[in-house]
C-alpha positions as CSV (number, residue, x, y, z in Angstrom):
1,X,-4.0,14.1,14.6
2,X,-3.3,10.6,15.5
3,X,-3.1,7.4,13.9
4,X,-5.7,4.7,14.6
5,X,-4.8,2.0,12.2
6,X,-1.8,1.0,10.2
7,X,-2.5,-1.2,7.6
8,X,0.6,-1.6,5.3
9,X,3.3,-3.3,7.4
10,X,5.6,-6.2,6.4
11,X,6.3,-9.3,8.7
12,X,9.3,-12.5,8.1
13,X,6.9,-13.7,5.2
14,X,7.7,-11.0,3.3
15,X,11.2,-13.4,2.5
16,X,15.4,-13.0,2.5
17,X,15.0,-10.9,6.2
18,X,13.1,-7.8,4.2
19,X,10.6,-8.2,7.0
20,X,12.2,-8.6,10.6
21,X,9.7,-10.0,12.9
22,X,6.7,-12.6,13.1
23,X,2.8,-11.5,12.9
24,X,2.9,-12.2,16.3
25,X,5.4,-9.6,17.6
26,X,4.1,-7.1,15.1
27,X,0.8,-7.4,16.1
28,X,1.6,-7.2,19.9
29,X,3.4,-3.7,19.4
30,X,0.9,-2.3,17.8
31,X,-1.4,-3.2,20.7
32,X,1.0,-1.8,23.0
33,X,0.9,1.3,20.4
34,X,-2.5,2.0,21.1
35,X,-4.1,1.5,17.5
36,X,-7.3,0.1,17.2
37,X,-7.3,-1.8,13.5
38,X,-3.9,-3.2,11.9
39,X,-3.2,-4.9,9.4
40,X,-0.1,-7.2,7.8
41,X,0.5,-6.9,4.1
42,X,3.0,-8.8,2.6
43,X,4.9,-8.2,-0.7
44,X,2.8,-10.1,-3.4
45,X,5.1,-13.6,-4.3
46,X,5.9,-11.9,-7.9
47,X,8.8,-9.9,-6.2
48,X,12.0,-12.3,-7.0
49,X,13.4,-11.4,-3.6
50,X,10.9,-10.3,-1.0
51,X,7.7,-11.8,-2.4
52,X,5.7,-14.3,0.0
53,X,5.5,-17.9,-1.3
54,X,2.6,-18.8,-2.7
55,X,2.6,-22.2,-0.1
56,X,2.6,-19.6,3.0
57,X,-0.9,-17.4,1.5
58,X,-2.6,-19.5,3.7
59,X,-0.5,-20.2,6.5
60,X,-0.4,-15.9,7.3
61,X,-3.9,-15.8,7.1
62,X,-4.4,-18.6,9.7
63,X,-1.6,-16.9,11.6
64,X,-4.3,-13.7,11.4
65,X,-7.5,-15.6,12.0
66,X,-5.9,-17.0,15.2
67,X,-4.2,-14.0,16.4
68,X,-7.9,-12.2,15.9
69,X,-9.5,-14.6,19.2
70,X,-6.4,-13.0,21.8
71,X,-6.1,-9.6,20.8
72,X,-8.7,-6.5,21.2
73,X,-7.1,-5.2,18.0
74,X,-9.3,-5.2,14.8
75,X,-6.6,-7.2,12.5
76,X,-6.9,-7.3,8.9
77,X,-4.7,-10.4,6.4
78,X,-3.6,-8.2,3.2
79,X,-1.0,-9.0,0.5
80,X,0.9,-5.9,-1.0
81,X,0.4,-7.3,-4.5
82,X,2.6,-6.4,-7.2
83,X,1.5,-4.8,-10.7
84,X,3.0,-6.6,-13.4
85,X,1.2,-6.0,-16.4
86,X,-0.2,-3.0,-18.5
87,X,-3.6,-4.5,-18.5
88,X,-3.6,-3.7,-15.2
89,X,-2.9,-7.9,-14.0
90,X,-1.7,-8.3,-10.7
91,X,-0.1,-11.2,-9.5
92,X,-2.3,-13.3,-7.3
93,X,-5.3,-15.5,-8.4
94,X,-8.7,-14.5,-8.2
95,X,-8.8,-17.9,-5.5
96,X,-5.7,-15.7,-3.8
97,X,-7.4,-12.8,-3.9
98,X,-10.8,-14.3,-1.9
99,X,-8.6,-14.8,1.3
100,X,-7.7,-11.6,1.5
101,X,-9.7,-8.5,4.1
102,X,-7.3,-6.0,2.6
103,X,-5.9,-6.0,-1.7
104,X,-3.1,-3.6,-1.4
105,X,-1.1,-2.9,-5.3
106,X,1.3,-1.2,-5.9
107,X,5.1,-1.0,-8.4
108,X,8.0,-2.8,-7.4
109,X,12.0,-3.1,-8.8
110,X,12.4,-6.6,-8.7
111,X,9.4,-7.9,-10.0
112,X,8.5,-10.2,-13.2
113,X,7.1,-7.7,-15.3
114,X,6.5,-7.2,-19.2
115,X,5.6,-3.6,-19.2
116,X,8.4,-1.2,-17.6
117,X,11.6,-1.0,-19.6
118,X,14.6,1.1,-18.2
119,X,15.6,2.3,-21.5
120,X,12.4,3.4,-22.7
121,X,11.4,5.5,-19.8
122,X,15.0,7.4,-19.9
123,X,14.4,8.1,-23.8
124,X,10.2,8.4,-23.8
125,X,9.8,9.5,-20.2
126,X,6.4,11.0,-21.4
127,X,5.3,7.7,-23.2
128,X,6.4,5.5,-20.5
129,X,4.6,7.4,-18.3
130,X,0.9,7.3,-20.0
131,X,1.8,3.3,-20.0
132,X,2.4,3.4,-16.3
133,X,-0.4,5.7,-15.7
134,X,-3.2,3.5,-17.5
135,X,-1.6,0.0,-16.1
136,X,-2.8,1.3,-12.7
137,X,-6.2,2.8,-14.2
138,X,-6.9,-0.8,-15.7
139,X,-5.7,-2.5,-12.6
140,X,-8.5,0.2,-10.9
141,X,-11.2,-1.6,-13.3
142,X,-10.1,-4.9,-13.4
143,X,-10.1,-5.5,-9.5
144,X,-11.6,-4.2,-6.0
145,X,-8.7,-2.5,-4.7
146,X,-8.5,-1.2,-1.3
147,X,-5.3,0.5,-1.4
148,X,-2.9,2.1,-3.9
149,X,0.5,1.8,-2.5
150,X,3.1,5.0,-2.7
151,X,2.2,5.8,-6.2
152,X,4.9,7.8,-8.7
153,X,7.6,5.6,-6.3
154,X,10.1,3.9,-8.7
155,X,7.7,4.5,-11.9
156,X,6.3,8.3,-13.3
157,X,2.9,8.4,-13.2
158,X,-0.3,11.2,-13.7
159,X,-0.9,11.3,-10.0
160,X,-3.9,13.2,-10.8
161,X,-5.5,10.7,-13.1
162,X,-4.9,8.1,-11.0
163,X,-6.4,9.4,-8.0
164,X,-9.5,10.2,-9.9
165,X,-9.8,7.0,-10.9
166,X,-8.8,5.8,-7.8
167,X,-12.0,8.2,-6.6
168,X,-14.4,6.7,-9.1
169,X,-13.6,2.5,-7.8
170,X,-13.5,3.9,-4.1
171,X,-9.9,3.0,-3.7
172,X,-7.5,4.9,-1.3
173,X,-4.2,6.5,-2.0
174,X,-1.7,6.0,0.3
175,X,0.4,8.5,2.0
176,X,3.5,6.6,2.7
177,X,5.4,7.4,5.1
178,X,9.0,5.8,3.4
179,X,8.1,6.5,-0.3
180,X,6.5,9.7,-0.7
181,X,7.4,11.1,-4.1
182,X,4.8,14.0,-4.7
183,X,6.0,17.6,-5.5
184,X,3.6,20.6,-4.9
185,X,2.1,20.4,-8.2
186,X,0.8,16.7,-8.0
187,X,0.0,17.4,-4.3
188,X,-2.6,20.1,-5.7
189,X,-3.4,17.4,-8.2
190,X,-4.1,14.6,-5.5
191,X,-6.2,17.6,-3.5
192,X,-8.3,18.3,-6.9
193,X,-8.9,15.0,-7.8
194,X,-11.3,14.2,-4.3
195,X,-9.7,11.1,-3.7
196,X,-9.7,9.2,-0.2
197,X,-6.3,9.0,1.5
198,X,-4.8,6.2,4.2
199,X,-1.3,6.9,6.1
200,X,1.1,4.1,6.0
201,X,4.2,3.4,8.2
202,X,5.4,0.8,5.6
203,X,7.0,-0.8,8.5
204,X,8.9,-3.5,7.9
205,X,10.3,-4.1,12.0
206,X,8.0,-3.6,14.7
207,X,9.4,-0.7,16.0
208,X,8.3,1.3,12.9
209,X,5.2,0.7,13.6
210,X,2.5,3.6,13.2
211,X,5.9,6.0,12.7
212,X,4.2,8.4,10.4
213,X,6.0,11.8,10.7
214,X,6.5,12.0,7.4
215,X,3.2,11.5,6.3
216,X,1.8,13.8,9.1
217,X,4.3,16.3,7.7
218,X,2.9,16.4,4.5
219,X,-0.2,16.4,5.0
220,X,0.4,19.9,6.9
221,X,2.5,21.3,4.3
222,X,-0.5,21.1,1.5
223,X,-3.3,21.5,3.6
224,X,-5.1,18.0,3.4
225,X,-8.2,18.4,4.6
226,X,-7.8,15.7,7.5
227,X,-11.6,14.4,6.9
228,X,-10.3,12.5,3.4
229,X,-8.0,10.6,5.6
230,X,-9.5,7.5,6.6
231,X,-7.4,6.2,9.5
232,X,-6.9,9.8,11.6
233,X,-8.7,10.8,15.0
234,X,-9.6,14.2,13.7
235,X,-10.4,15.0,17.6
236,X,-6.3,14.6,18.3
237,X,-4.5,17.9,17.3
């Protein structure tokens, strides 16, 4: 199998160094990687320490729309948006939101958020994690969401009733390949539930790039049926 589009990757908007290298440099290596699609995704500006700034939405996108005339690469502008709320509220505008060709969400330490407390999950770890599970399911109705980023990372969640949900709005589930936090029982759950899966390098240099051996390795290890991953040439072995 091989990797024809990466589509969560961080560049220097993502602030404070967390992304090493301009959306030019990134975009040229993974032309010189052979992909086909590829697309920047940025940490939503909620994140007090990597988050984009609200001023440079616009100034990445035209970065992306210019980049789009010189290289044979299909590119796709996304922001990694941040879930803050258990209503499911992310945090970009709806007027955000319409600049966007990719809405990636996903849970992040270092956000502004009112609905994850430390203390509650060590002491209601089952509570906490039906209020984690149905922030993302209301997130899942409330907007068009392309991808779900490395679910069950940094909070619990019901893997399988996400990814049904997830099913049911025609959202993918990631497969990342830093933050991959699914033991054999939820990875039977993700296989039940007939959800659509993307592979992610999560790079945040350009070197990292479509590196995806982790991914790839679970995949084999629970049998994914490569057709339910969107962004694999099933003709590579």
């Amino acid at each position: 199998m091989r990797l024809t589009g990466d589509y969560h990757t961080h560049s220097k908007y993502s602030r404070n160094n967390h992304g090493k290298n301009t959306i030019a440099e990134m975009v040229a290596t993974a032309e010189q990687k052979g992909l086909s699609s590829y697309g920047i995704s940025d940490h939503g500006p909620a994140h007090l320490l990597f988050g984009i700034r609200r001023k440079n939405i616009d100034k990445a996108k035209n970065e992306i729309e210019s980049l789009k005339k010189e290289t044979k690469l299909n590119l796709f502008f996304g922001i990694e948006a941040n879930l803050i709320k258990k209503d499911g509220s992310i945090d970009l505008s709806e007027q955000e939101i319409e600049k966007l060709d990719l809405l990636l969400v996903g849970y992040h330490r270092g956000t502004v958020t009112n609905f994850y407390s430390k203390i509650r999950n060590l002491f209601k770890p089952k509570k906490q994690k039906q209020i984690n599970t149905q922030a993302y399911i209301n997130c899942l109705n409330k907007y068009h969401v392309d991808i779900l980023t490395h679910i069950n990372e940094y909070i619990r969640v019901d893997v399988e009733a996400v990814a049904r949900a997830a099913k049911e709005r025609g959202t993918l589930i990631e497969l990342n390949n830093k933050h991959i936090r699914f033991n054999a029982q939820e990875a039977e759950g993700l296989k039940r539930s007939g959800c659509k899966f993307i592979i992610s390098s999560d790079a945040h240099k350009k070197e990292d790039i479509a590196r995806v051996d982790r991914a790839m390795e679970f995949v084999q290890k629970y049998s994914i049926d490569p057709e339910r991953i969107v962004n694999i040439d099933k003709l590579y072995k």
